[in-house]
ROVO-497945 format. One record per atom (N, C-alpha, C): residue number from 0; residue in one letter; atom name; x, z, y. Coordinates in nm, 4 decimals, decimal comma. Atoms other than C-alpha are relative to their C-alpha. Layout:
! ROVO-497945
+-----+----+----+----------+----------+----------+
!   i ! aa ! at !     east !       up !    north !
+-----+----+----+----------+----------+----------+
! NUM !  A ! CA !        X !        Z !        Y !
...
+-----+----+----+----------+----------+----------+
! end
This chain:
! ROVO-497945
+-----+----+----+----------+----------+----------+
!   i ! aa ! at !     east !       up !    north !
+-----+----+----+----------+----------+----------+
!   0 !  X !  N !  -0,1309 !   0,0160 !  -0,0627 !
!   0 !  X ! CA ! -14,2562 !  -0,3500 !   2,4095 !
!   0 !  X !  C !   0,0242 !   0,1135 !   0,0992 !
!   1 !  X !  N !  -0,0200 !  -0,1124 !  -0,0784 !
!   1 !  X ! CA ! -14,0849 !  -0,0709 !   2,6336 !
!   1 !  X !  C !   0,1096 !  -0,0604 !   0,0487 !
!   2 !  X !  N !  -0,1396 !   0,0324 !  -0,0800 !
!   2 !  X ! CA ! -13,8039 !  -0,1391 !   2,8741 !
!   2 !  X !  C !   0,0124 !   0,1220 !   0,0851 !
!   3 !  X !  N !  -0,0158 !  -0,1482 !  -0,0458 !
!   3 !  X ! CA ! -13,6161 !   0,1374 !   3,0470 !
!   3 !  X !  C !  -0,0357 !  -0,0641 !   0,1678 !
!   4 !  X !  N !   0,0498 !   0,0186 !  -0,1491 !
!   4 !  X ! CA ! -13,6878 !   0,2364 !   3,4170 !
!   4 !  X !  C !   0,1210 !  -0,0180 !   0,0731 !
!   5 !  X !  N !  -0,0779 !   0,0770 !  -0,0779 !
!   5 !  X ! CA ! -13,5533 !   0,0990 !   3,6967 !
!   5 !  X !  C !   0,0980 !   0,1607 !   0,0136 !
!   6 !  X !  N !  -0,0924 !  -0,1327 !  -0,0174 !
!   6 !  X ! CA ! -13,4053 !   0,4933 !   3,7765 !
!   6 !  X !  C !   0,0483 !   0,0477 !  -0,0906 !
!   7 !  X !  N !  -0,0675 !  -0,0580 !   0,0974 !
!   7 !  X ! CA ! -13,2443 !   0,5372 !   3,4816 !
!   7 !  X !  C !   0,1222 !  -0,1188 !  -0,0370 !
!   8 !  X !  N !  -0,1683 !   0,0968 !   0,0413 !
!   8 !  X ! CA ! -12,8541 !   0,4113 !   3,4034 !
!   8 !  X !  C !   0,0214 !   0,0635 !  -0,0786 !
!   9 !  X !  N !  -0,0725 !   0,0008 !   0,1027 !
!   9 !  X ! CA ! -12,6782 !   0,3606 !   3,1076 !
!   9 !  X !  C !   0,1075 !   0,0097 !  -0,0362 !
!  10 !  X !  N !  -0,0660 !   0,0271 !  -0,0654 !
!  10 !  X ! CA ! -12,3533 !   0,4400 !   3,0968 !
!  10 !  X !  C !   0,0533 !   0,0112 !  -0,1505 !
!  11 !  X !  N !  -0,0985 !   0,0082 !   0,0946 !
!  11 !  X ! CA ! -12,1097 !   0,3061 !   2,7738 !
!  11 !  X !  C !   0,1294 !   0,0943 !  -0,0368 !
!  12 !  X !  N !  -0,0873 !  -0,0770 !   0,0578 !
!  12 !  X ! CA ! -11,8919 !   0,5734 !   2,6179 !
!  12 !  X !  C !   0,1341 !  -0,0124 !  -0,0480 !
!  13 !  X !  N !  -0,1083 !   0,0656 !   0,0756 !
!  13 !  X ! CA ! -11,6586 !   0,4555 !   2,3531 !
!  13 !  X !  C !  -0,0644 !  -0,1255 !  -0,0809 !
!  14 !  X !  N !   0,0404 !   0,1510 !   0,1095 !
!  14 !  X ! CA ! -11,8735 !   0,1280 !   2,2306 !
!  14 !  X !  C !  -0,0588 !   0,0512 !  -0,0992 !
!  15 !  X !  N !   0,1083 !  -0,0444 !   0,0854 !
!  15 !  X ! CA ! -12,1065 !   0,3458 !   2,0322 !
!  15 !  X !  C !  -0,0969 !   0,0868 !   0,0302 !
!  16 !  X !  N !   0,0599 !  -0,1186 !  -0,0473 !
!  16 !  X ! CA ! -12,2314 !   0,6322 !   2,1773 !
!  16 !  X !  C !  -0,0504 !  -0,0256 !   0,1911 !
!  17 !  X !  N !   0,0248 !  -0,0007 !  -0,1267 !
!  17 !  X ! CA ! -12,3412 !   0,6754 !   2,5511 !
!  17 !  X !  C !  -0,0793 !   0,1144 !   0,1276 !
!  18 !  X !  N !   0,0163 !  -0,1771 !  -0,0795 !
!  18 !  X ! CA ! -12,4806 !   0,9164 !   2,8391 !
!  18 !  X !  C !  -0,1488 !  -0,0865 !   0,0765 !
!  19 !  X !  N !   0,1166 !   0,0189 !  -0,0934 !
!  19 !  X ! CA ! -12,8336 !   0,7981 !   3,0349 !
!  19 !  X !  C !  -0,0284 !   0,1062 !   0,1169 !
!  20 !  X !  N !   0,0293 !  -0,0818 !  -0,1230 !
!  20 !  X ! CA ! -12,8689 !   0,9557 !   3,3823 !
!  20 !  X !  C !  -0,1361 !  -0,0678 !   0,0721 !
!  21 !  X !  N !   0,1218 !   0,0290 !  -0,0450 !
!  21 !  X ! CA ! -13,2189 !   0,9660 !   3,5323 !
!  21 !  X !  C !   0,0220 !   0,0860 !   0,1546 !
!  22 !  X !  N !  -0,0146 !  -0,0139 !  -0,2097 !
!  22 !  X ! CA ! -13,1697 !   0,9396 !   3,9235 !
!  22 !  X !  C !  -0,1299 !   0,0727 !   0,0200 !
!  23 !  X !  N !   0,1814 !  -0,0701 !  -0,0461 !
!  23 !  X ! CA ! -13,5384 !   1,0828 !   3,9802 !
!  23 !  X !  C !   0,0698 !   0,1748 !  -0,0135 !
!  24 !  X !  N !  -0,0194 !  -0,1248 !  -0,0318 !
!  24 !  X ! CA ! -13,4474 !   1,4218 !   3,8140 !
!  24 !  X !  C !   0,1341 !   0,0472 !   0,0037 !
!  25 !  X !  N !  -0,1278 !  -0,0278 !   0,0548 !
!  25 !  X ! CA ! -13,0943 !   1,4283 !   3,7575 !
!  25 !  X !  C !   0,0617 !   0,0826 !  -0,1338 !
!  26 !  X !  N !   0,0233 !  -0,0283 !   0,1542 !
!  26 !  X ! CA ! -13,0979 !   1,4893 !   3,4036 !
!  26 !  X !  C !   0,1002 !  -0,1012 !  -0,0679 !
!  27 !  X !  N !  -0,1206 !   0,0573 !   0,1132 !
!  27 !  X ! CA ! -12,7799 !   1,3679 !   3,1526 !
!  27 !  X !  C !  -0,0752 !   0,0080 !  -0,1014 !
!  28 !  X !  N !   0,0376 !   0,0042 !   0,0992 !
!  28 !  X ! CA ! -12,9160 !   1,2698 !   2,8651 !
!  28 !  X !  C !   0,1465 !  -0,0996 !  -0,1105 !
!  29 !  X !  N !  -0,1246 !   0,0578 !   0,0546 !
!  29 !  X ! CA ! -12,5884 !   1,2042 !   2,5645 !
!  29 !  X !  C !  -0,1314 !  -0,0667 !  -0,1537 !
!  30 !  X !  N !   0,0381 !   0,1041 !   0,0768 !
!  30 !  X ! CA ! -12,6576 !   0,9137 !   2,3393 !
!  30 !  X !  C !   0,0475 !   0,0217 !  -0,1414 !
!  31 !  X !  N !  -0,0597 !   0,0243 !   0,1912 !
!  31 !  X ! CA ! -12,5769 !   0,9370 !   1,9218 !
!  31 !  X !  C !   0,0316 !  -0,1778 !   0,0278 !
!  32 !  X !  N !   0,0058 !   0,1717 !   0,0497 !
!  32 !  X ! CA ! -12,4996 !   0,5795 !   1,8126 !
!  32 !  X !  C !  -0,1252 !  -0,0821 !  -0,0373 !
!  33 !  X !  N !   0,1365 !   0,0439 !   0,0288 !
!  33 !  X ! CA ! -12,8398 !   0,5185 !   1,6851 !
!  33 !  X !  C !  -0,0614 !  -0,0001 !   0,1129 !
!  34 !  X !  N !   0,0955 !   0,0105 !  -0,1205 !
!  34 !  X ! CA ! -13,0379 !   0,5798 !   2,0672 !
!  34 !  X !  C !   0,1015 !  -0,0468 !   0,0888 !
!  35 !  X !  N !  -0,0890 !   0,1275 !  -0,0590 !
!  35 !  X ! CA ! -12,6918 !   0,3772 !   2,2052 !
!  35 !  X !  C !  -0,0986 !  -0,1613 !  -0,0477 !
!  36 !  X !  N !   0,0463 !   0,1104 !   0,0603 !
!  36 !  X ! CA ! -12,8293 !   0,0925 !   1,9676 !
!  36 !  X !  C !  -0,1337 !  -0,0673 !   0,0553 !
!  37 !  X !  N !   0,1245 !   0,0419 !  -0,0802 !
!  37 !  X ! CA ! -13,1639 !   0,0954 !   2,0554 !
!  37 !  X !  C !  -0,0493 !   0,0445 !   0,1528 !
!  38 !  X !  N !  -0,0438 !  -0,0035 !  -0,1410 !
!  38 !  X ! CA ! -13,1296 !   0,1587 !   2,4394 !
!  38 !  X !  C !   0,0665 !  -0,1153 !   0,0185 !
!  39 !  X !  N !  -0,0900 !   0,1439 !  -0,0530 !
!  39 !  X ! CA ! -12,9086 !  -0,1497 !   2,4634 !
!  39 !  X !  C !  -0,0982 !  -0,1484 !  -0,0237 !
!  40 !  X !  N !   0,0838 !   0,1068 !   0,0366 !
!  40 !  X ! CA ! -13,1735 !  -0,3189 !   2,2540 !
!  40 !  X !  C !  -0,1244 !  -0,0141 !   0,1108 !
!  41 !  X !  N !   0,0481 !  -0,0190 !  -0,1367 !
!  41 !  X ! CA ! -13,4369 !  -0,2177 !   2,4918 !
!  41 !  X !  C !  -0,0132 !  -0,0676 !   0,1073 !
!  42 !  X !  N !  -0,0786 !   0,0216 !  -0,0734 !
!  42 !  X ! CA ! -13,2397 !  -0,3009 !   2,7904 !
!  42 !  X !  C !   0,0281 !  -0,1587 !  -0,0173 !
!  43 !  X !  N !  -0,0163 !   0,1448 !   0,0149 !
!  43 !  X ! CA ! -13,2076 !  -0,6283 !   2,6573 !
!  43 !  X !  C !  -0,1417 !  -0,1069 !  -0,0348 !
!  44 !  X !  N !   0,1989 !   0,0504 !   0,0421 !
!  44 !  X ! CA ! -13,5891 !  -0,6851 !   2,5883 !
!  44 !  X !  C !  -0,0312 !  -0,0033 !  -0,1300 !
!  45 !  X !  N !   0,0605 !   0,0307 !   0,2169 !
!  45 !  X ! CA ! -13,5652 !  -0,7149 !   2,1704 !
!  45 !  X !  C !  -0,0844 !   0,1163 !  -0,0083 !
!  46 !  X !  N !   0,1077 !  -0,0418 !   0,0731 !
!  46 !  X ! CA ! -13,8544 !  -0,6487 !   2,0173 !
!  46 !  X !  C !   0,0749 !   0,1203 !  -0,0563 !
!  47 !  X !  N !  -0,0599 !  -0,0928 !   0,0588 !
!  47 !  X ! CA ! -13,8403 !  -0,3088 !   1,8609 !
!  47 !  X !  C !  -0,0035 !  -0,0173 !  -0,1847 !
!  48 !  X !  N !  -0,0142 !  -0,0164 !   0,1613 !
!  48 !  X ! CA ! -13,8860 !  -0,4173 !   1,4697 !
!  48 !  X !  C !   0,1596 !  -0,1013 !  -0,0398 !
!  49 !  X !  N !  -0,1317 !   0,0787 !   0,0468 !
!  49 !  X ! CA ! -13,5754 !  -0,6740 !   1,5286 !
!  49 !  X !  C !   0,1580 !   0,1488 !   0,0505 !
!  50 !  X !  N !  -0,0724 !  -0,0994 !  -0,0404 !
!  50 !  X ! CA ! -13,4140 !  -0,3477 !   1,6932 !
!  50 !  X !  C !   0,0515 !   0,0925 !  -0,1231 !
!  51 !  X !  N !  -0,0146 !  -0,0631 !   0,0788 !
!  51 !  X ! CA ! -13,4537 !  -0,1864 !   1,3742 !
!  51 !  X !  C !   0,0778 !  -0,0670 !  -0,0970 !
!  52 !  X !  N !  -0,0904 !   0,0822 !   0,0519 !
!  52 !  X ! CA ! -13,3294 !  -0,4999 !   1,1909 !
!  52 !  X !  C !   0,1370 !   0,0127 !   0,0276 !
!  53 !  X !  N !  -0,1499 !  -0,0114 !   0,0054 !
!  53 !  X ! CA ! -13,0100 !  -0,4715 !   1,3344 !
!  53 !  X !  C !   0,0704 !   0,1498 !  -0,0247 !
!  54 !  X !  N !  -0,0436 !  -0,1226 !   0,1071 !
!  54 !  X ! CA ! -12,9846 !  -0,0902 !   1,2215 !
!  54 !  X !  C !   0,0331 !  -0,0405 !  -0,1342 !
!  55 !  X !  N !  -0,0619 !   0,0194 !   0,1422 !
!  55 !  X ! CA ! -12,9697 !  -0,2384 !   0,8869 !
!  55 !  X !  C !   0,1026 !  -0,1005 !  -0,0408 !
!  56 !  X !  N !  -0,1371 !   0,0888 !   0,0083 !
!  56 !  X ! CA ! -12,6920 !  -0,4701 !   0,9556 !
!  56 !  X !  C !   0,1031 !   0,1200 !   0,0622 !
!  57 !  X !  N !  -0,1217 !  -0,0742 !  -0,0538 !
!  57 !  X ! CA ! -12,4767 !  -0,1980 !   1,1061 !
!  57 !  X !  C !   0,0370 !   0,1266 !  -0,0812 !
!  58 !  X !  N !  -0,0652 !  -0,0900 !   0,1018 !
!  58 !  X ! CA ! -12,5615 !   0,0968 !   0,8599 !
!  58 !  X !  C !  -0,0797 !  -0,0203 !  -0,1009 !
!  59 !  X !  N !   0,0645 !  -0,0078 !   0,1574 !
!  59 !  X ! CA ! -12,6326 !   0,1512 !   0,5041 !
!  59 !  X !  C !  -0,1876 !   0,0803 !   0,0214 !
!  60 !  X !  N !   0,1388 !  -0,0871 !  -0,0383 !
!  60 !  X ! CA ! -13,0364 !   0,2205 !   0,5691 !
!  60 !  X !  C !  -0,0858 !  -0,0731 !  -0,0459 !
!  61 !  X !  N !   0,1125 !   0,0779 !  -0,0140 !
!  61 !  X ! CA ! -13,3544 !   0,0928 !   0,4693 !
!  61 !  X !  C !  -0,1026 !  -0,0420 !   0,1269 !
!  62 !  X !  N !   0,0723 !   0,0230 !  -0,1356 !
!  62 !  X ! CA ! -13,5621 !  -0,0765 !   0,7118 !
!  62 !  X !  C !  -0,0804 !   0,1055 !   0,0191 !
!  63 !  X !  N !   0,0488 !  -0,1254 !  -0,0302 !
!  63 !  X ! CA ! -13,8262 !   0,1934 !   0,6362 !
!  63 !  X !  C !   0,0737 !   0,0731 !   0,1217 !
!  64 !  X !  N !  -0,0932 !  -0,1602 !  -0,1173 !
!  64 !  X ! CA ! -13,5794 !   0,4801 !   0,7678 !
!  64 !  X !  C !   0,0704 !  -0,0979 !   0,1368 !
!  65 !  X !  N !  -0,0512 !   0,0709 !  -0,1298 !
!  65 !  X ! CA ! -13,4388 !   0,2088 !   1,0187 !
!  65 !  X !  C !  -0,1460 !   0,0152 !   0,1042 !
!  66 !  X !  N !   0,1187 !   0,0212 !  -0,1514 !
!  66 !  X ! CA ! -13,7910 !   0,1468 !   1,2236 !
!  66 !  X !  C !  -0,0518 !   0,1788 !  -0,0289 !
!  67 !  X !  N !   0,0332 !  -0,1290 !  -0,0394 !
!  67 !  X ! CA ! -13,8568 !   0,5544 !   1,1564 !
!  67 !  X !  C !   0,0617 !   0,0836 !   0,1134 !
!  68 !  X !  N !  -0,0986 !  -0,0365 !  -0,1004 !
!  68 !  X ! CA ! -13,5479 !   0,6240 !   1,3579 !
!  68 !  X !  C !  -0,0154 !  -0,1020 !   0,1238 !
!  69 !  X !  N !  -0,0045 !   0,0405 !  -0,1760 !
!  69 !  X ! CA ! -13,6068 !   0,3624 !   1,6322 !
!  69 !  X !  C !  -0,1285 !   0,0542 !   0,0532 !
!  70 !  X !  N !   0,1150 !  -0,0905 !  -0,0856 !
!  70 !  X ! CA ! -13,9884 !   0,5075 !   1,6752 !
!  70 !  X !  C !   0,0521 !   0,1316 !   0,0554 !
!  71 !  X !  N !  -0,0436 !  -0,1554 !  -0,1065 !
!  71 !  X ! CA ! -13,8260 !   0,8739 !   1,7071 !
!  71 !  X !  C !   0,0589 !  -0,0071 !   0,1131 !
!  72 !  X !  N !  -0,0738 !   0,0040 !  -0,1333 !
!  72 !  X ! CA ! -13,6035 !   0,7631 !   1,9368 !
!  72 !  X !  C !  -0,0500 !  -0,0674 !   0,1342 !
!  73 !  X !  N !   0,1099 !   0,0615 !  -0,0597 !
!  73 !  X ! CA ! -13,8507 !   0,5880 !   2,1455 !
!  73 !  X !  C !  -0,0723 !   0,0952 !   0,0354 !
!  74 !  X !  N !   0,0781 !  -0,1655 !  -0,0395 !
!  74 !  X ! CA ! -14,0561 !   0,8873 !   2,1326 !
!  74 !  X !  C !   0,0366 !   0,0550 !   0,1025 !
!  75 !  X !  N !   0,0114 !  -0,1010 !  -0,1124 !
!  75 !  X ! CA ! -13,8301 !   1,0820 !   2,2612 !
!  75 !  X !  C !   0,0282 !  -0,0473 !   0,1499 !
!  76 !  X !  N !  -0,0303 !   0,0776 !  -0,1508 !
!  76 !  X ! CA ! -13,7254 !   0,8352 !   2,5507 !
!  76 !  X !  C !  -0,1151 !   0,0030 !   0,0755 !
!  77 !  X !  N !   0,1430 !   0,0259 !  -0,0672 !
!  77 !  X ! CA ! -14,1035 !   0,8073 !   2,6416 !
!  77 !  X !  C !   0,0145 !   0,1369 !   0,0619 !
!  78 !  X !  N !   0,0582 !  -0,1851 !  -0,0071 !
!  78 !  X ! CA ! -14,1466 !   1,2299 !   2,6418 !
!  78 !  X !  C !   0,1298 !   0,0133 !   0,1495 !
!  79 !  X !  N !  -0,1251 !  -0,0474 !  -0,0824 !
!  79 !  X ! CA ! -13,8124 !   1,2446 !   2,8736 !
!  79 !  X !  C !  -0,0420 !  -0,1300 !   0,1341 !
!  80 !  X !  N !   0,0264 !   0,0791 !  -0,0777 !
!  80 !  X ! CA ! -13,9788 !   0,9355 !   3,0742 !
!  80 !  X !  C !   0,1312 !  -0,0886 !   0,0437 !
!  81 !  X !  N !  -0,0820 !   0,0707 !  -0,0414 !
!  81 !  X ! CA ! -13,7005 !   0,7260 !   3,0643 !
!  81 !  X !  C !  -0,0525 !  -0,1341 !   0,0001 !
!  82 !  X !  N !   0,0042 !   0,1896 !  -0,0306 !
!  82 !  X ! CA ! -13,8722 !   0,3731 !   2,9573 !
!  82 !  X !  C !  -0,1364 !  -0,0005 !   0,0313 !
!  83 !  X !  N !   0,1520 !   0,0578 !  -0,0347 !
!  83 !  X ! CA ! -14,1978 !   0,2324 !   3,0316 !
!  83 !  X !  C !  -0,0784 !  -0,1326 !  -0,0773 !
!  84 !  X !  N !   0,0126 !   0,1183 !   0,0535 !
!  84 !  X ! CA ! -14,4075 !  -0,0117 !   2,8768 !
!  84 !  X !  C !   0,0165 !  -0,0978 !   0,0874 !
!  85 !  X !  N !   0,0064 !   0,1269 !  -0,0338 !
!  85 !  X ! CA ! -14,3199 !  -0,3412 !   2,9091 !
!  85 !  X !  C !  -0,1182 !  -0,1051 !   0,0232 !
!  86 !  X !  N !   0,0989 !   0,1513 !   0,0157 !
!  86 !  X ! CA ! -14,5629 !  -0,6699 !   3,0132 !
!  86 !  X !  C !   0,0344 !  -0,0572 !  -0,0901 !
!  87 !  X !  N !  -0,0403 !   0,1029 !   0,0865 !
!  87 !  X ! CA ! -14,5818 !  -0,8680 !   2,7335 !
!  87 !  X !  C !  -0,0390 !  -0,1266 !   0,0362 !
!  88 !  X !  N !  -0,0341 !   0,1192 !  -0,0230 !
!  88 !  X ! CA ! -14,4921 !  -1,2249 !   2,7678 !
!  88 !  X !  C !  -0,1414 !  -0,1055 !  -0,0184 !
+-----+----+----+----------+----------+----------+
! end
């Protein structure tokens, strides 16, 4: 599990896309629709394989390429230190 850090805001675009600002370094980071998706998921505590599940309710994808794209994007959130692992329950 990963949840983002407390110094990092999220900030909603047009309802797909979005911008993450990290108060620490002051760094804009712009969101695609896919690291909107899973950032909100995140943010909301879902597990990351139901995170990927709902990639395949929103686009034409296999789960495969769905949980490949929420690890990259995870990746790169880790490398840019935006989330942290979570305690699990």
């Amino acid at each position: 599990m990963f949840s983002p850090h407390d110094h990092v805001i999220f900030t909603d675009v047009d309802g797909a896309e979005g911008v993450l600002v990290d108060l620490n370094s002051k760094q804009y980071f712009q969101l695609n629709e896919t690291a909107s998706l899973v950032w909100r998921g995140l943010a909301k505590g879902t597990p990351v394989d139901r995170i990927a599940k709902e990639l395949t309710d929103v686009y034409d994808v296999t789960l495969e390429h769905a949980q490949s794209s929420v690890d990259a994007v995870i990746r790169d959130f880790i490398a840019h230190r935006l989330v942290k692992t979570a305690p699990q329950p």
